[in-house]
TORLUMMI-636397 format. One record per residue: x, y, z of N, C-alpha, C in turn. Coordinates in steps of 0.05 Angstrom, whole numbers, padded with zeros to 5 digits, always signed. Example, Ala and Ser with C-alpha at 12.3 -4.5 7.8 and 13.67 -1.06 7.14 Angstrom:
BEGIN
+00264-00114+00156+00246-00090+00156+00264-00066+00156 +00257-00045+00142+00273-00021+00143+00258+00001+00157 
END
This chain:
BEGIN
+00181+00190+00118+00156+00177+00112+00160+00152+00095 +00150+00130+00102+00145+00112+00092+00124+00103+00069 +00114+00089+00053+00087+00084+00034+00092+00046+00037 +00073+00045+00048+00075+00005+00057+00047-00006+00026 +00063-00016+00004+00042-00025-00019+00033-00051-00022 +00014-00063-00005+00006-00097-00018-00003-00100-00039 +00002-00114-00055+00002-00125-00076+00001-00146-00092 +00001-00165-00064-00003-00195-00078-00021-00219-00087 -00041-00198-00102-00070-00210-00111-00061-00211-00127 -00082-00230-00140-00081-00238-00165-00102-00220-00190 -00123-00216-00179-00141-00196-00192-00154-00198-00223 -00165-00228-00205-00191-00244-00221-00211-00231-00230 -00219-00207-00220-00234-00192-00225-00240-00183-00265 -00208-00175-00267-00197-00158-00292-00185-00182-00306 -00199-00214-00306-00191-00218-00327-00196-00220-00347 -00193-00231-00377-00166-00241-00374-00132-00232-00380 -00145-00193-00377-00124-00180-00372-00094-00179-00355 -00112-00192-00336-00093-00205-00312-00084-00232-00305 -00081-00242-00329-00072-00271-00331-00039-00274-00337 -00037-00246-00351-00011-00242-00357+00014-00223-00352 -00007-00206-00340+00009-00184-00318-00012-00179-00294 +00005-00178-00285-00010-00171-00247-00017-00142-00249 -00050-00143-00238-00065-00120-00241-00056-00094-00234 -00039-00095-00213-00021-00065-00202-00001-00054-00223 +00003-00078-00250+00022-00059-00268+00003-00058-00290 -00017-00062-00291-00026-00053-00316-00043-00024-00323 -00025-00018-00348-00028+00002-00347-00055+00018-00359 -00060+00042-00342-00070+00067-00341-00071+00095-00346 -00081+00098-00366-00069+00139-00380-00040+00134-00387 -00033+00108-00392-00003+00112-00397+00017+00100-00385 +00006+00091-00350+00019+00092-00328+00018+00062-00311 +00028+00053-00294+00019+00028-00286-00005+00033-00267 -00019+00014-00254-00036+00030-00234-00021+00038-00215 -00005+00014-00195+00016+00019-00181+00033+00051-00181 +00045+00058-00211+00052+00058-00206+00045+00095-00200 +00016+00106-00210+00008+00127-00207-00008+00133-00182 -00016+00107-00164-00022+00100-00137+00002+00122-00120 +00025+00111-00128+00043+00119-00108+00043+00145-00108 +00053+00155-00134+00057+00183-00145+00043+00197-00134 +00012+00207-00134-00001+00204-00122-00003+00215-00097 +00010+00191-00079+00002+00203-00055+00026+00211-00040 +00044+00209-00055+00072+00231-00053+00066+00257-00049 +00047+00261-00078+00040+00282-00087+00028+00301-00066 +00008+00284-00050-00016+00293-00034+00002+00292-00005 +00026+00276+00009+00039+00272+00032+00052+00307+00038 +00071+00320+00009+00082+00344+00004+00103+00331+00029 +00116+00314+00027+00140+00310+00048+00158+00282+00039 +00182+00287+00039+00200+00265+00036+00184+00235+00040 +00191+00222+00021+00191+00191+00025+00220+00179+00029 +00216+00165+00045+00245+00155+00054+00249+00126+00033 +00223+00109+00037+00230+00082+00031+00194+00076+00028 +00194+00061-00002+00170+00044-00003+00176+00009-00001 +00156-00003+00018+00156-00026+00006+00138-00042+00001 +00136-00067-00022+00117-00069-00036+00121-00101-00029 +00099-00109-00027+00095-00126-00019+00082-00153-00044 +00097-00169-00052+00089-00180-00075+00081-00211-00077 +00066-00225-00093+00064-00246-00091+00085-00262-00100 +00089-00302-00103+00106-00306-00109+00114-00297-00133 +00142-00309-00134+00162-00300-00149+00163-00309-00186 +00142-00332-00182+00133-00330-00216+00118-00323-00221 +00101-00302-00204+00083-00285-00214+00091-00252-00223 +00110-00252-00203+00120-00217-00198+00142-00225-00198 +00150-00230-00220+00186-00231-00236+00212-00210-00226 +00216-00215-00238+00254-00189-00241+00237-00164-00254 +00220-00169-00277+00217-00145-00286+00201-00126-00269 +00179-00138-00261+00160-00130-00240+00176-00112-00220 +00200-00134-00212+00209-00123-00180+00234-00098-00194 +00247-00092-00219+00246-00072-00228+00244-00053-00233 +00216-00048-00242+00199-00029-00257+00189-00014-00216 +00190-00036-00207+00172-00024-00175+00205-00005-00161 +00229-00024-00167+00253-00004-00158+00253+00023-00176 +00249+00027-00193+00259+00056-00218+00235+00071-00201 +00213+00062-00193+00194+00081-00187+00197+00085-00161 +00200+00074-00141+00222+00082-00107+00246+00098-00122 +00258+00104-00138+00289+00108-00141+00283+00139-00152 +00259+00136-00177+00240+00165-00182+00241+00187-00154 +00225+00164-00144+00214+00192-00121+00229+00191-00092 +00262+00187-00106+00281+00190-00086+00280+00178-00055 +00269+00146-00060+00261+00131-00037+00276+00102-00033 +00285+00089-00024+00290+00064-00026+00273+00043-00021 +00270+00026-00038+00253+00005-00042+00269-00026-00034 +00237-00035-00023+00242-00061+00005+00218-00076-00015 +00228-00097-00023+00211-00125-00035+00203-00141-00014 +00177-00148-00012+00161-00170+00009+00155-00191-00006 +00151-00217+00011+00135-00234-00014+00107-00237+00006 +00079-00236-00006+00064-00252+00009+00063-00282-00003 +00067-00308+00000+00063-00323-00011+00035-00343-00008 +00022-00328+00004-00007-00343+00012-00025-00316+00027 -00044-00314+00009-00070-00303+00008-00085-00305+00026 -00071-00291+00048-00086-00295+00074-00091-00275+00088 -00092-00243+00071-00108-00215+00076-00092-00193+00088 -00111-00174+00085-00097-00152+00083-00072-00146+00112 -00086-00155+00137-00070-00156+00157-00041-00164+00141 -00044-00194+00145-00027-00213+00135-00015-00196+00116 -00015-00191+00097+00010-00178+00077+00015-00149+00089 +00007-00141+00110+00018-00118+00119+00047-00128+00129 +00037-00149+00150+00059-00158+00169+00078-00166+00151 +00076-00181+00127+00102-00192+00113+00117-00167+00109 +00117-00144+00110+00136-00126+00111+00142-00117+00133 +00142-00139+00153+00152-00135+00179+00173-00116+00192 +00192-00116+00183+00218-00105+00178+00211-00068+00179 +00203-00062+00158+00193-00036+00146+00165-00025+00166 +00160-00032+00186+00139-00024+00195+00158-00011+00225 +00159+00015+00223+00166+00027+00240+00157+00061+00240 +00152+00077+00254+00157+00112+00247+00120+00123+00228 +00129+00140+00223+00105+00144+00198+00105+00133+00173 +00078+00133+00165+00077+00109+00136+00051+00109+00135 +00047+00102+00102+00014+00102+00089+00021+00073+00085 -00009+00057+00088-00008+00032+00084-00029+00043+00054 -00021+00035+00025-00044+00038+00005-00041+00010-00007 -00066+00006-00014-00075-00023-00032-00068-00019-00061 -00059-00036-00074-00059-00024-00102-00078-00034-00125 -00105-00019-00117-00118-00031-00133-00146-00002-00143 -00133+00022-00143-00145+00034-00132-00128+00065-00138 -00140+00079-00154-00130+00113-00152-00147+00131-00141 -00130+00157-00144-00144+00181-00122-00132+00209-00141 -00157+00219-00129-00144+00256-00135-00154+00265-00114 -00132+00278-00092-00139+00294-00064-00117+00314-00055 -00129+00332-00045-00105+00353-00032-00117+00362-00002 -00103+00349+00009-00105+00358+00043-00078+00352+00062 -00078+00367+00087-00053+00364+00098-00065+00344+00126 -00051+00327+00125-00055+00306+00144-00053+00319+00177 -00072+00305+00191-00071+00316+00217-00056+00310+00236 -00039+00332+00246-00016+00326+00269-00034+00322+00290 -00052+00321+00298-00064+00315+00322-00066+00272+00322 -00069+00277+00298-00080+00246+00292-00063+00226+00298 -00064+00208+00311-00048+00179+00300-00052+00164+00287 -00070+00166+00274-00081+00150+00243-00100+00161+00235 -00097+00175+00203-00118+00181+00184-00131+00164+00163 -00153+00155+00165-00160+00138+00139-00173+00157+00129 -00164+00145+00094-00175+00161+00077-00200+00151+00076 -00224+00169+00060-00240+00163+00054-00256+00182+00030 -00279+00173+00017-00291+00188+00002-00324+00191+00010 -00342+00203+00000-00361+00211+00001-00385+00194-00014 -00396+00171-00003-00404+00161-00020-00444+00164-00033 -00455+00157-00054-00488+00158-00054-00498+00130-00037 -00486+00110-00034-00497+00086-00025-00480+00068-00009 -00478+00079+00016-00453+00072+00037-00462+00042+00056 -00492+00033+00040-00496+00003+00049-00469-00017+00030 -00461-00002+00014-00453-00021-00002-00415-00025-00002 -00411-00015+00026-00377-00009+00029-00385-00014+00058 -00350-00014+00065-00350-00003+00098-00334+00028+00107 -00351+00030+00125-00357+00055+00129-00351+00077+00148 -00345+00089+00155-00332+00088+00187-00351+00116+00201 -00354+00102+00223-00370+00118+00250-00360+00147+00257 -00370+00172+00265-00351+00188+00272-00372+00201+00297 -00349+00217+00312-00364+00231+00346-00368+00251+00335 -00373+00273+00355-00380+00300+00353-00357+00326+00349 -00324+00304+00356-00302+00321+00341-00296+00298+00317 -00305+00296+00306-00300+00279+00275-00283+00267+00278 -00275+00252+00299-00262+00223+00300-00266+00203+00294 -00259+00179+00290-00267+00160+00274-00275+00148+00309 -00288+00129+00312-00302+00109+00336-00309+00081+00329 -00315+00075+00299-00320+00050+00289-00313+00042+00258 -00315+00023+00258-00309+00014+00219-00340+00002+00221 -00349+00003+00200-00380-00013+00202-00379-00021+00175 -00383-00051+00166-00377-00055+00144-00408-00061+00133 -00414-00054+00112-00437-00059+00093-00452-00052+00115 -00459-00027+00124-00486-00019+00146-00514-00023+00130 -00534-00035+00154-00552-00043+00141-00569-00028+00148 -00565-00010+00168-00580+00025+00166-00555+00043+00171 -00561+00068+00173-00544+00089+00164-00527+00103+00183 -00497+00098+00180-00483+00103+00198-00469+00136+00193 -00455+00128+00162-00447+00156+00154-00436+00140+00123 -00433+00176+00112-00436+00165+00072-00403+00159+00071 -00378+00161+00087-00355+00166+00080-00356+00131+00088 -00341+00128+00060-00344+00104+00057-00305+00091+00055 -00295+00079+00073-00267+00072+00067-00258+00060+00046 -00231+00078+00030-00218+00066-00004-00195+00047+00003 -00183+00043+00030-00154+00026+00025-00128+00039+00026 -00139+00062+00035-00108+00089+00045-00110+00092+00070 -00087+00084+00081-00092+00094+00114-00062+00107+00122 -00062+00119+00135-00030+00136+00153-00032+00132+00181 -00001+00130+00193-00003+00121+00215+00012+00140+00229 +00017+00149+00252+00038+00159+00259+00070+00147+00258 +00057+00125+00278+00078+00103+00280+00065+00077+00272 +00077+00064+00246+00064+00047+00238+00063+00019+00261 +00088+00024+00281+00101-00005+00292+00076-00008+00320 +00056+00014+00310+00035+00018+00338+00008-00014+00320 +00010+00004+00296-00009-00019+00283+00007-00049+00288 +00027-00056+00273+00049-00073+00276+00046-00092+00296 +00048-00085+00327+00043-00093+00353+00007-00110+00353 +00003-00091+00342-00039-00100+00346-00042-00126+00319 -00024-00123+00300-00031-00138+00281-00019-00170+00290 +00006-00166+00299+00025-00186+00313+00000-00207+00338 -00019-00191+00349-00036-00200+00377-00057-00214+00354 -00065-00197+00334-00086-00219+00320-00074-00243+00303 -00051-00241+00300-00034-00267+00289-00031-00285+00310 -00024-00276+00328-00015-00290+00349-00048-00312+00360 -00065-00296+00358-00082-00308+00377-00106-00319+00353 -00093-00319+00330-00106-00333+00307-00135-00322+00299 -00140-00304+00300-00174-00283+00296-00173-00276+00261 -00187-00292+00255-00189-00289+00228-00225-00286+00220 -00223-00267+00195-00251-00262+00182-00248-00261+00155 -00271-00290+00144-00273-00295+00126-00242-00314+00111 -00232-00337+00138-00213-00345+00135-00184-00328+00125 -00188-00299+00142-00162-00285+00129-00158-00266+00142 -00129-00259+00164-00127-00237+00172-00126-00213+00168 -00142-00188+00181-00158-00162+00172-00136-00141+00181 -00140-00120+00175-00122-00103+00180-00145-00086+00202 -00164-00086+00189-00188-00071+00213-00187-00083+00240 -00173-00113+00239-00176-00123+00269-00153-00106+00281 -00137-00105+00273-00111-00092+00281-00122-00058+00288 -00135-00039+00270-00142-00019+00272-00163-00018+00305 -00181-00030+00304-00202-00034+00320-00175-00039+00348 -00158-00050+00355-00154-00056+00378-00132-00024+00390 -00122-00016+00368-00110+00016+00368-00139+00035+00376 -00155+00030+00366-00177+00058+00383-00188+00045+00404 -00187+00017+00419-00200+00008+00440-00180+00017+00460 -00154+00022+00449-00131+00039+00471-00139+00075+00470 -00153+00077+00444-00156+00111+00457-00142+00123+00433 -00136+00112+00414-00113+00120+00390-00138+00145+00375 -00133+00163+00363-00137+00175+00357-00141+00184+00323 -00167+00176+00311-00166+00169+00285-00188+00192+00272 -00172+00205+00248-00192+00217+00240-00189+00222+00206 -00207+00226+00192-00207+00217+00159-00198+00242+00146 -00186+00235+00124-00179+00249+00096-00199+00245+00076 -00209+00262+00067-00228+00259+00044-00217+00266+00018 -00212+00245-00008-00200+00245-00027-00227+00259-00053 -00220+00278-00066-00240+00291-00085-00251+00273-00104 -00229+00247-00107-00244+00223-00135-00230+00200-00123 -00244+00180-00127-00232+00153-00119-00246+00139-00143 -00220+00130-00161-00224+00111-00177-00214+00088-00179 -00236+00062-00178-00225+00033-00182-00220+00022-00202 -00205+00000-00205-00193-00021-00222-00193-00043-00224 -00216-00042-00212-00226-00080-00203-00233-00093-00231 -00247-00082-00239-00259-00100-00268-00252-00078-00292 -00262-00092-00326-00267-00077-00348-00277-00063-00349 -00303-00053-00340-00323-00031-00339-00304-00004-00328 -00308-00014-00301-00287+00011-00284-00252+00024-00294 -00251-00005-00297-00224+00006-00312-00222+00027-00327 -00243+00020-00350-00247+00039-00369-00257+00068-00365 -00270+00070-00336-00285+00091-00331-00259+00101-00320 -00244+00097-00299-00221+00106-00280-00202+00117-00304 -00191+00096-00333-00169+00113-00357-00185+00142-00362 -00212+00144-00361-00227+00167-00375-00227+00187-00356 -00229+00183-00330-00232+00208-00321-00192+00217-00313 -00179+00198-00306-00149+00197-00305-00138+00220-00332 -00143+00222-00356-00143+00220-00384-00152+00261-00378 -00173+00257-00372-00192+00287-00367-00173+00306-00342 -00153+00291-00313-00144+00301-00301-00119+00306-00313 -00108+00291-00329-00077+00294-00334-00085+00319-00354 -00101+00320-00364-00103+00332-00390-00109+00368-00378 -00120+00373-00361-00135+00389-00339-00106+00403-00334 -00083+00386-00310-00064+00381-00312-00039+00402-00318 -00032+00389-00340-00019+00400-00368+00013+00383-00353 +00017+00369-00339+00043+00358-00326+00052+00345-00341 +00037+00331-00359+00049+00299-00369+00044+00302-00397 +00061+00295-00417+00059+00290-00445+00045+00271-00451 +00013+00274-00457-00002+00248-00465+00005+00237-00497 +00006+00250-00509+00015+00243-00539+00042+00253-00546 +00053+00220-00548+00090+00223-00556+00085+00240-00588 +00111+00247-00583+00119+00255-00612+00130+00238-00633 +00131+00221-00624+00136+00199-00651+00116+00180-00654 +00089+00196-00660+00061+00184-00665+00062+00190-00690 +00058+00172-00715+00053+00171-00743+00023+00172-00745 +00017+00199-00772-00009+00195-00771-00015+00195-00809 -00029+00187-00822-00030+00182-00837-00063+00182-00847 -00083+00216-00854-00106+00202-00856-00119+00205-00837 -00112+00215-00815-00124+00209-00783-00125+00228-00771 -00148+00222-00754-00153+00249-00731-00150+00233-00702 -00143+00257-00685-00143+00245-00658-00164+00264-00641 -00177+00259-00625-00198+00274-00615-00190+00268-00584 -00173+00292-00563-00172+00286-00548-00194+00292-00521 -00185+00279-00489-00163+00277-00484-00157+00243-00497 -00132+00241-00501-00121+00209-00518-00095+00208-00500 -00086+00186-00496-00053+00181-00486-00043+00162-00504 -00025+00168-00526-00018+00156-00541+00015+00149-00543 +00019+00123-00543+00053+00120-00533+00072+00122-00554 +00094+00116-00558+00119+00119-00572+00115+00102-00596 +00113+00106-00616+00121+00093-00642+00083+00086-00653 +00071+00098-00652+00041+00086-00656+00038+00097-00683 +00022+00084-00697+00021+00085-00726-00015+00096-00741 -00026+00109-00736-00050+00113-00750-00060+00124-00772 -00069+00097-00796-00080+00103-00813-00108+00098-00813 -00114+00117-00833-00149+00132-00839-00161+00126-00809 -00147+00136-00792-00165+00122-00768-00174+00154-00752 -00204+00151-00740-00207+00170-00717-00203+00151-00688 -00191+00172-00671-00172+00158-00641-00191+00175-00627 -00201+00168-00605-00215+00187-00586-00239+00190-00587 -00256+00207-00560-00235+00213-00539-00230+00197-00530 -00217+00196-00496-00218+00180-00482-00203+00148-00486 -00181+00151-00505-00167+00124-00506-00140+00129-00497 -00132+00111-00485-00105+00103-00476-00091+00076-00494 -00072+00085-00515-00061+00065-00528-00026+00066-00528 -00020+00043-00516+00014+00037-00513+00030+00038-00542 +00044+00029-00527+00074+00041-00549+00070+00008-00568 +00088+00023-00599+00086+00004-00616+00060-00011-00626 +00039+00014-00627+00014-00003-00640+00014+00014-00659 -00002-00009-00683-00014+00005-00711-00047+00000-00708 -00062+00021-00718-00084+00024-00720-00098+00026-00746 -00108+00023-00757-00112+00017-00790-00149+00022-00797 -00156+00038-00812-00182+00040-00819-00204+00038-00797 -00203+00057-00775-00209+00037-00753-00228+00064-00729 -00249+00067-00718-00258+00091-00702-00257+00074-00679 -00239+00093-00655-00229+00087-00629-00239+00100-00611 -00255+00098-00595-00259+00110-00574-00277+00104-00545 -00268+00113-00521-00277+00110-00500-00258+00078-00493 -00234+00080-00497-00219+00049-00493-00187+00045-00488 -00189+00024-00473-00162+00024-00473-00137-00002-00481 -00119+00010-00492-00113-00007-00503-00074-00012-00506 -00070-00036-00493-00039-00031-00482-00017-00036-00511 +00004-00062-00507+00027-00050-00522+00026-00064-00554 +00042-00060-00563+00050-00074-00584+00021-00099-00606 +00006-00075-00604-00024-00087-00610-00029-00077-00639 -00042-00096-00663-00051-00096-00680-00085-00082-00687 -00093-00061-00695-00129-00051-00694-00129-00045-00720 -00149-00070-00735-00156-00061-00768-00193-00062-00767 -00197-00045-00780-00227-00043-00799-00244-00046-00775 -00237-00033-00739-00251-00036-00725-00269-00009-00721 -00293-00017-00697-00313+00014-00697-00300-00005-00665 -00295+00008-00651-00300+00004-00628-00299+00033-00602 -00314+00020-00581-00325+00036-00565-00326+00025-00530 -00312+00030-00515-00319+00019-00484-00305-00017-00492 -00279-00017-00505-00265-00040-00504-00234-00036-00494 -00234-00057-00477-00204-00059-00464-00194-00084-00485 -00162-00074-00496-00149-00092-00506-00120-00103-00499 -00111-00125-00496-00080-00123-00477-00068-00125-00507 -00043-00130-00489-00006-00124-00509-00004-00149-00533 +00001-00144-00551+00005-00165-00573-00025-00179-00587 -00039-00160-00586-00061-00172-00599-00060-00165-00626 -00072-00177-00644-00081-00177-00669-00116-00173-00672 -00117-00163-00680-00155-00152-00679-00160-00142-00705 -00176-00164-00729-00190-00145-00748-00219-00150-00753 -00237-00144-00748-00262-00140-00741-00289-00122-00752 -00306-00136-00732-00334-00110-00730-00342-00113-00705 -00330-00128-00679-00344-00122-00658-00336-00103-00640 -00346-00088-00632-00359-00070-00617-00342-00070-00582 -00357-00070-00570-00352-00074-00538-00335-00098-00531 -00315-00102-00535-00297-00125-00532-00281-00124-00506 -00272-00141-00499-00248-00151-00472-00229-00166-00489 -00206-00162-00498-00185-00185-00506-00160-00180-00485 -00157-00200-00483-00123-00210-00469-00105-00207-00480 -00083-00216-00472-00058-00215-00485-00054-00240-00508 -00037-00234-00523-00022-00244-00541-00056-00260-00559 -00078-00249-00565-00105-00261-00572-00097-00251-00602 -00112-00264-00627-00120-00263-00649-00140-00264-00657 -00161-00240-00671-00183-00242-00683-00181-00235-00712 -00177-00248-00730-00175-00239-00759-00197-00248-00781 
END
């Protein structure tokens, strides 16, 4: 089994978090998004991964370290890892195919922008499963059609009356990926673009006009990472599963406390320092931060970060910040100063 990962947005959405690291590594409960995406659906596949490949933007965006951190995590889950570049933003098709090479056999195509908690066994009858979830307001996604044996028959994007609530997240399985591959190659070829950018649904759509056989996975939580709000909602409930769990060490043991309470669930990294401070619930804070006189909670907050004389609540903070304050609901970036 294969895992095919695009990745080469930029993810304007989350800034200006994502000015300085690309949104698929920033981290979550601890973790990159990337790189608990994959894990993930390892988790949920229950079958060998042979080889992931990840598909990345240019090369001064998604560095050595980037292309790194993405090999240790193929090398983790005993897979070999294949680097793509997309170098132009020309959609989801389009960065499928740049992993030209790697598109052969079985394989999940996942977006990385985007987590899940699901347990189901994929259908041998199927030649492609898309995942999906259950949604309250399925005008506001696309959506997919199903017959009277729960096959998939259409994608309907943003229905403007009511098709069905399962709304598509950006996980799909193929049998043989080189079947999509072929259909994606015909919409390159013959130049069919939407919204100036080739689709991967065009490619899907020409596999069931042959008869291909598609039917959905329903994932129990689908959490996004598009913006600050969500972010913050996706660390919290992430935070509640790990904790549920019991798999993962959320609080290192070389957490200094001094004065301080921690109220979990918290994911607290290697060398963190808290004085007179309450932490929690619901925060995710990286390695090498000091926290100082300061109530934390519902937030997340990455590495090597400075937090004095703050109340804060529903604030994302990046790596190397300095923060001493009274505001409240904040967004800071990286390497920012508020004193």
């Amino acid at each position: 089994m294969k895992i095919i990962v695009p990745m080469a947005g930029r993810g304007s959405r989350l800034r200006p978090h994502s000015l300085t690291v690309p949104k698929p590594l920033i981290p979550v409960a601890g973790q990159p998004i990337v790189h608990r995406l994959v894990k993930d659906i390892a988790k949920v596949l229950k079958q060998p991964i042979d080889e992931i490949a990840f598909v990345l933007g240019d090369a001064a965006w998604f560095g050595d370290n980037v292309v790194k951190s993405l090999e240790q995590l193929a090398t983790n889950l005993g897979a070999k890892a294949s680097i793509y570049r997309q170098d132009k933003p020309l959609g989801t098709g389009h960065a499928i195919m740049c992993a030209e090479p790697s598109l052969s056999g079985p394989a999940v195509v996942a977006y990385a922008d985007t987590l899940i908690r699901a347990e189901f066994d994929l259908d041998a009858e199927a030649d492609s499963v898309i995942w999906t979830k259950k949604v309250e307001n399925p005008e506001a996604y696309g959506v997919v059609k199903l017959n009277e044996k729960e096959e998939i028959t259409k994608l309907v994007e943003k229905p403007e009356r009511f098709v069905s609530d399962q709304a598509v997240i950006g996980i799909y399985y193929f049998k043989d990926i080189l079947v999509l591959k072929q259909k994606l190659q015909e919409v390159l070829d013959e130049n069919i673009m939407n919204g100036g950018e080739y689709q991967i649904n065009d490619g899907i759509k020409r596999m069931m006009a042959e008869g291909r056989v598609f039917k959905t996975g329903t994932v129990d939580e689908w959490m996004d990472c598009g913006n600050k709000n969500v972010t913050l909602d996706t660390n919290t409930k992430m935070l509640h599963f790990l904790k549920a769990d019991g798999e993962e060490q959320l609080i290192s043991d070389s957490v200094v406390m001094e004065n301080s309470k921690i109220i979990e669930p918290c994911f607290i990294g290697n060398n963190v320092i808290l004085r007179n401070t309450t932490l929690g619930p619901n925060v995710s804070i990286g390695k090498d931060c000091l926290v100082e006189g300061s109530t934390v909670k519902n937030s997340l907050i990455q590495n090597q970060t400075q937090i004095k004389n703050a109340n804060l609540d529903h604030a994302m903070i990046g790596s190397h910040v300095k923060y001493d304050g009274k505001f409240k609901a904040i967004s800071i970036g990286d390497y920012s100063v508020l004193e």
